[in-house]
C-alpha positions in Angstrom: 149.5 -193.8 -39.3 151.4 -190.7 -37.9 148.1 -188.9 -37.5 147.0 -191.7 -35.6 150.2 -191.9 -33.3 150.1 -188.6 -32.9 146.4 -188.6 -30.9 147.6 -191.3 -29.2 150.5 -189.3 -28.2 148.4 -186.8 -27.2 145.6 -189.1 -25.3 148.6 -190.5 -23.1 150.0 -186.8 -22.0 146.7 -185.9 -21.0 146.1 -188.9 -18.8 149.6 -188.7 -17.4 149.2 -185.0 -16.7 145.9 -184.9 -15.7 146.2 -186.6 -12.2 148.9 -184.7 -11.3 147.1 -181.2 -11.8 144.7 -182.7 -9.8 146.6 -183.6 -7.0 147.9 -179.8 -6.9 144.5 -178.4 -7.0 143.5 -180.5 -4.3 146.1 -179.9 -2.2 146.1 -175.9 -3.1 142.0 -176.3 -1.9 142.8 -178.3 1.4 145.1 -175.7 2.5 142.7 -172.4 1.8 140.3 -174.3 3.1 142.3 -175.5 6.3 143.6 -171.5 6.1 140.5 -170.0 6.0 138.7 -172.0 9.1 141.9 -171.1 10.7 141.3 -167.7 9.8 137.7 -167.4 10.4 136.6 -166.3 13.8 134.2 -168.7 15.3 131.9 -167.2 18.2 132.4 -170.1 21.3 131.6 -170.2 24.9 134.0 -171.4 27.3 134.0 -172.6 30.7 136.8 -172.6 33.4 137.9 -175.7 33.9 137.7 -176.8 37.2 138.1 -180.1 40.0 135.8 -182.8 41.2 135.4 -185.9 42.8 134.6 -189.2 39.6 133.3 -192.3 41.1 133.2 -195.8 39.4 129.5 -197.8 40.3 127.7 -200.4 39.9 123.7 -199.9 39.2 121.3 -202.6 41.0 117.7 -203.0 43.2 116.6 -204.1 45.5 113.6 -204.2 48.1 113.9 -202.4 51.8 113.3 -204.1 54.5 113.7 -202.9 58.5 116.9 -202.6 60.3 115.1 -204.6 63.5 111.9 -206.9 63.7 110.5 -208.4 66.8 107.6 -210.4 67.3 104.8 -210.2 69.6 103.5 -213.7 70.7 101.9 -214.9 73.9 103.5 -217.0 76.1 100.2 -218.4 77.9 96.9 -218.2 77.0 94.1 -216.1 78.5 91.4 -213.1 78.1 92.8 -210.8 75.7 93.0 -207.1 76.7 95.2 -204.2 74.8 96.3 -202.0 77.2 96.1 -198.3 76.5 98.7 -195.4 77.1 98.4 -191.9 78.8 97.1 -189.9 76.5 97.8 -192.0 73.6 95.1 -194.4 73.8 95.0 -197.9 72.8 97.7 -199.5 70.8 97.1 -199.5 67.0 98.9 -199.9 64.0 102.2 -196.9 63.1 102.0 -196.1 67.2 106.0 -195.3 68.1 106.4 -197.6 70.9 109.2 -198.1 73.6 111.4 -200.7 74.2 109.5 -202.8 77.4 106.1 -200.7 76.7 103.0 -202.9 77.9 101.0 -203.5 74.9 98.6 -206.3 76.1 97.7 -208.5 79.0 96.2 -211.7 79.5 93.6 -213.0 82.1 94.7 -216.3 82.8 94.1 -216.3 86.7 94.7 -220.2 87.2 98.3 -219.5 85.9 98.7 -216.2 88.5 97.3 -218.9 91.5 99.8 -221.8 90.4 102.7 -219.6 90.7 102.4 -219.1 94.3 103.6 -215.6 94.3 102.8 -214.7 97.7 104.0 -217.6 99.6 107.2 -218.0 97.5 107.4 -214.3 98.4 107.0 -214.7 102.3 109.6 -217.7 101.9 112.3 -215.3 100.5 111.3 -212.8 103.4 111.8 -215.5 106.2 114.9 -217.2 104.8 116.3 -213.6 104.4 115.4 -212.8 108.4 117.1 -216.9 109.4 120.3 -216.1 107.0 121.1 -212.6 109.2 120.8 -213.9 112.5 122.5 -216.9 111.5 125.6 -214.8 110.2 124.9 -212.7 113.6 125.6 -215.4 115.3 128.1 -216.9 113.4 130.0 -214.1 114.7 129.6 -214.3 118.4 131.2 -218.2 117.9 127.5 -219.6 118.3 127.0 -221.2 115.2 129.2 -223.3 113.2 130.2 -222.2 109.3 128.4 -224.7 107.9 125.0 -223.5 109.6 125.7 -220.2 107.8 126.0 -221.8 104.9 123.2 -223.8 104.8 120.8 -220.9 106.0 122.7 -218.7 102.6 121.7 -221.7 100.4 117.8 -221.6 101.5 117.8 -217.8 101.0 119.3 -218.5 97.5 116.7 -221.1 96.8 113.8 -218.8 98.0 114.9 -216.0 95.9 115.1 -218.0 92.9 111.5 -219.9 93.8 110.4 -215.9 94.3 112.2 -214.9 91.0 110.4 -217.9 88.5 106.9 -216.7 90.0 107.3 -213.1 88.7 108.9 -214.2 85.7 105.6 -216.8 85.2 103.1 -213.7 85.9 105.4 -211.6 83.8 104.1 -213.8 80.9 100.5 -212.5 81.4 101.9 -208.7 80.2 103.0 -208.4 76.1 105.5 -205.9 76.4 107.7 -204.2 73.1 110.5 -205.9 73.4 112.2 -203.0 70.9 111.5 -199.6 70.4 109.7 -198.8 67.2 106.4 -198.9 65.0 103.5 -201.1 65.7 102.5 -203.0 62.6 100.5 -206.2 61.9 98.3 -205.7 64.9 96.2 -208.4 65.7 92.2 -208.5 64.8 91.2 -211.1 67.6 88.4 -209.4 69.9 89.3 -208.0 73.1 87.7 -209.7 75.7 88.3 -213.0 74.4 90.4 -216.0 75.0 93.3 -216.2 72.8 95.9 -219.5 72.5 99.3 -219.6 73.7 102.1 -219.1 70.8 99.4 -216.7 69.4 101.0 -213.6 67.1 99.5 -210.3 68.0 101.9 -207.8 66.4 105.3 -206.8 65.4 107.7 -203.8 66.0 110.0 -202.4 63.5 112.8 -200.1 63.4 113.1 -198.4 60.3 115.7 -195.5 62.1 117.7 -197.3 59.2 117.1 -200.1 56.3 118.5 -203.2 55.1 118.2 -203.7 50.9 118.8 -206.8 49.7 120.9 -206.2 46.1 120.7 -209.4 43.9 124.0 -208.3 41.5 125.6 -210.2 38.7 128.6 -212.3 39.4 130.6 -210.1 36.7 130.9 -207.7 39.8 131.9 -210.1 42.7 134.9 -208.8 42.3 134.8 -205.3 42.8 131.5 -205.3 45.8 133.3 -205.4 49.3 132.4 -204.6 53.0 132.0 -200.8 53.7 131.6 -199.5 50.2 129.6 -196.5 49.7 125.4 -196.7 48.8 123.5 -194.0 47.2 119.4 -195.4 47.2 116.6 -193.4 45.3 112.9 -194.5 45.3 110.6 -192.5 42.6 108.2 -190.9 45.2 111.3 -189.0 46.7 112.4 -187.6 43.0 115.5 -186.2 43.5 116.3 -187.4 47.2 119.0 -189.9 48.0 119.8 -191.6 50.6 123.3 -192.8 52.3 124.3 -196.3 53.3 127.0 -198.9 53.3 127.4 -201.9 52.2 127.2 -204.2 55.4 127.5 -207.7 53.9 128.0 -209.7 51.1 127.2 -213.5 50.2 130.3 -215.2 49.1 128.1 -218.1 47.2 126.0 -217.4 44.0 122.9 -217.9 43.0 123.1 -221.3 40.8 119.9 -220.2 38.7 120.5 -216.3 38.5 123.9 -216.5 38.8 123.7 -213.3 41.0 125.0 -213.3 44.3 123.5 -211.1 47.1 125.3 -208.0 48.9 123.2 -206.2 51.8 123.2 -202.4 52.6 122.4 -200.5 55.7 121.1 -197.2 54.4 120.1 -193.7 56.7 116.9 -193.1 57.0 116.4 -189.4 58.3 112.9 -188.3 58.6 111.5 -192.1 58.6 111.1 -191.1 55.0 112.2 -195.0 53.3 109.8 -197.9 54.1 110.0 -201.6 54.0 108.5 -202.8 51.3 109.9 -200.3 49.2 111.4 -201.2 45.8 114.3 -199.2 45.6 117.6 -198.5 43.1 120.9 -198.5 44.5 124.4 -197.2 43.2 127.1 -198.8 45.0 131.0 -196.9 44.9 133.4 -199.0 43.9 136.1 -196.0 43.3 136.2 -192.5 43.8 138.6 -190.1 42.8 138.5 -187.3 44.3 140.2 -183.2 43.4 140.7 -184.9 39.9 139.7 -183.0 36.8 136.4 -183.2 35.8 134.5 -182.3 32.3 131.3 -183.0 30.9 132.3 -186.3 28.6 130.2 -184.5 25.5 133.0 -182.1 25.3 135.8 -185.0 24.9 136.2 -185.4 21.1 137.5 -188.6 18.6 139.7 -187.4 15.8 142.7 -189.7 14.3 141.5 -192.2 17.2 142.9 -190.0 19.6 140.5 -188.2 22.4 140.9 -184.4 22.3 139.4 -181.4 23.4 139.6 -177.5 22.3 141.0 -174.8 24.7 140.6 -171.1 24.3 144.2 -169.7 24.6 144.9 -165.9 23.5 142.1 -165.6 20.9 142.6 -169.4 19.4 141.5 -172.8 19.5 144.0 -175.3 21.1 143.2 -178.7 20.6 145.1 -181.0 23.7 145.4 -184.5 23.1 143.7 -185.9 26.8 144.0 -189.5 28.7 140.9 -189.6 30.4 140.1 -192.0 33.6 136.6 -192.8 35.2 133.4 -191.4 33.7 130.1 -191.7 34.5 126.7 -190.9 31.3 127.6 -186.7 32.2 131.3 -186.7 33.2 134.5 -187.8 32.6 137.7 -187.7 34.9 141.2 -186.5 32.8 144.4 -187.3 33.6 146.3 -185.4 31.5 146.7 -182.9 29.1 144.2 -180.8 30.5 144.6 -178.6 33.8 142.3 -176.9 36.2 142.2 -173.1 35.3 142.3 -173.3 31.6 139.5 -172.3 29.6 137.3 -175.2 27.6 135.5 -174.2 24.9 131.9 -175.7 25.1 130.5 -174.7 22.0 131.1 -175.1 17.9 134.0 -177.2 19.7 133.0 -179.3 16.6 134.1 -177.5 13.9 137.4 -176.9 15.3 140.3 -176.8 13.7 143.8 -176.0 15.5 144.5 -172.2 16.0 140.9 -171.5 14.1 140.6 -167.7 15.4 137.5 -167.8 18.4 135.2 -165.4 19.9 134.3 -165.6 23.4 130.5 -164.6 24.2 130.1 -166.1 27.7 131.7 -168.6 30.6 131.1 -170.8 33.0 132.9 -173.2 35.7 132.9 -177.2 35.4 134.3 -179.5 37.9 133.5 -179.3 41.9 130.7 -181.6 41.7 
C-alpha cells in the first residue's frame, strides 16, 4: 500500500513539474533564438525612400469613335462627277480634306435654267442703279421719303431673289462641310445620274476621340465632369493617351445596370481610330508629393502593416498607415518619411534590430 502511494507520489511530481520545465526551456529557446536573428547579420538591399504622386481609378472600355462626323448627301439630283484637286487627284477614301472643299458636282441643267440666275442678277443690278438716284434725288428735295423707300425695298427684294438663285446652283457642288478624312466614299459610277437625298461620303475628325465607357453603377458616385482619362489600345503597347471625361449619363442602364460616361481623349499623331476597342482608366483621386513604396514591401504582422528600415547597421521595423494604392504601389501616411532607407530585400525574415548588411541601393517614389 505505501509502495503503491509512493509511485503515485512520484507519478503526480513528475506531471506537476514537468510542464513547468517546459515552459522555461521554451522560453530560454525563444529568446536565443529571437537573440541570435537579432545578432545575425542579414545581407539586404535598400532603397531611398522617396515621393510620388498615388491615384485612385476606376478600370473600364469602351469603343472610339470621332470627335466630328458630317455627311455628304445631295441636295438635287443630277450627273454625278467627283471633282479632282491640284495635284492631289480625285477624291478617295483617307484624303485630308478642308472645310468647304468641292468634292463633287451634279449636272442637273434644268435646275441651273429654273433659277434664273442671270436675270435675277440684272434685277439686283437695275434696282441697285433706281435706289441711288432715287436717294440722289431725295436729296436735292425731288423725291418724297417714301419713293426712297420704296426703291430700298425693290433692291432688297432683288438681292434676296439674286441670293436664293446662287444658293439653288450652290446645291449642284458637294462641298466638305468640315475639315477632315474622306471615308465611306460612294461606289455609284461617275457619269451617272444619281437621286436627290443620295449619301456619297462622310468626313471625320479624329484630331481627338469620343469613347463611350459603359461603367457599373457602384461607381456613379465617384465619375464626374473633367476627371482625368488615360486610354491604351494593344497595337500601341506601351502608349497612352490623355483625355477628360466630357460627360456623363445621369440614368442607368435598366438591363446592365451600367450607366454611360463619355471621354474626349488627344490624339497626337492621328495615331487612335474609330472603331477602336480601347481600355480606359479614369482618376478619381490623385495625391500628389505623397510617399510612395512598392506595396510588396508593406508587411502584416500582429494585424498591423509594417515595414523594415535600415538605420545605423539595424533593422527598424515602423508601424505605417498607408492611403491609396494601386497592383505596384502604395501611398503612406505615416510612419515612414522620404529620405530614410527601406530595406527591399530578406525584409521577410526580419526581426527588430536583427544586425543588416547593405550590398546595394536604389530610389523609390517620383513616379
Amino acid at each position: 500500500m505505501g509502495l503503491t502511494f509512493r509511485k503515485g507520489s512520484r507519478l503526480g511530481i513528475r506531471r506537476v513539474v514537468y510542464p513547468g520545465v517546459f515552459l522555461v526551456l521554451l522560453a530560454g529557446c525563444s529568446r536565443q533564438t529571437e537573440q541570435r536573428s537579432v545578432d545575425l547579420t542579414v545581407p539586404v538591399t535598400v532603397q531611398t525612400v522617396g515621393l510620388g504622386t498615388m491615384e485612385s481609378t476606376v478600370a473600364a472600355t469602351g469603343t472610339l469613335r470621332s470627335v466630328r462626323e458630317a455627311q455628304l448627301i445631295t441636295e438635287v439630283e443630277g450627273i454625278f462627277h467627283l471633282v479632282a484637286t491640284r495635284g492631289r487627284g480625285k477624291p478617295a477614301e483617307g484624303m485630308r480634306v478642308s472645310q468647304g472643299q468641292v468634292i463633287a458636282r451634279l449636272e442637273n441643267e434644268e435646275h441651273v435654267v429654273g433659277t434664273r440666275l442671270e436675270s435675277r442678277k440684272l434685277a439686283l443690278e437695275a434696282a441697285g442703279k433706281t435706289l441711288k438716284e432715287q436717294e440722289v434725288l431725295l436729296e436735292r428735295g425731288l423725291v418724297t421719303v417714301k419713293e426712297v423707300e420704296e426703291a430700298r425695298r425693290e433692291f432688297t427684294d432683288a438681292e434676296s431673289n439674286h441670293q436664293d438663285a446662287l444658293i439653288q446652283i450652290e446645291k449642284t457642288r458637294i462641298r466638305a462641310p468640315i475639315s477632315g478624312f474622306l471615308t465611306g466614299v460612294t461606289d455609284a459610277t461617275e457619269g451617272t445620274l444619281i437621286e436627290q437625298a443620295t449619301l456619297i461620303g462622310k468626313v471625320m475628325d479624329y484630331s481627338e476621340v469620343v469613347v463611350d465607357l459603359k461603367i457599373p453603377n457602384a461607381y456613379i458616385a465617384a465619375i464626374a465632369l473633367g476627371q482625368a482619362v488615360r486610354v491604351e489600345n494593344y497595337a500601341f503597347a506601351g502608349r497612352v493617351f490623355a483625355g477628360r471625361i466630357t460627360a456623363v449619363d445621369p440614368a442607368l442602364d435598366a438591363t446592365t445596370r451600367t450607366f454611360r460616361a463619355e471621354a474626349t481623349v488627344r490624339n497626337p499623331g492621328l495615331l487612335l481610330r474609330p472603331g477602336m476597342f480601347v481600355k480606359a482608366r479614369i482618376v478619381t483621386d490623385s495625391h500628389e508629393d505623397v510617399v510612395v513604396i512598392p506595396r510588396r514591401f508593406v508587411l502584416n504582422r500582429q494585424n498591423q502593416k509594417v515595414v523594415f528600415i535600415e538605420e545605423s547597421g539595424r533593422a527598424q521595423m515602423r508601424r505605417v498607415k498607408t492611403g491609396l494604392e494601386d497592383k505596384e504601389n502604395i501611398e503612406v501616411l505615416d510612419g515612414l518619411e522620404a529620405g530614410e532607407r527601406l530595406i527591399t530585400s530578406n525584409y521577410e525574415t526580419l526581426r527588430r534590430r536583427t544586425r543588416v548588411r547593405v550590398t546595394g541601393e536604389g530610389v523609390s517614389g517620383g513616379q
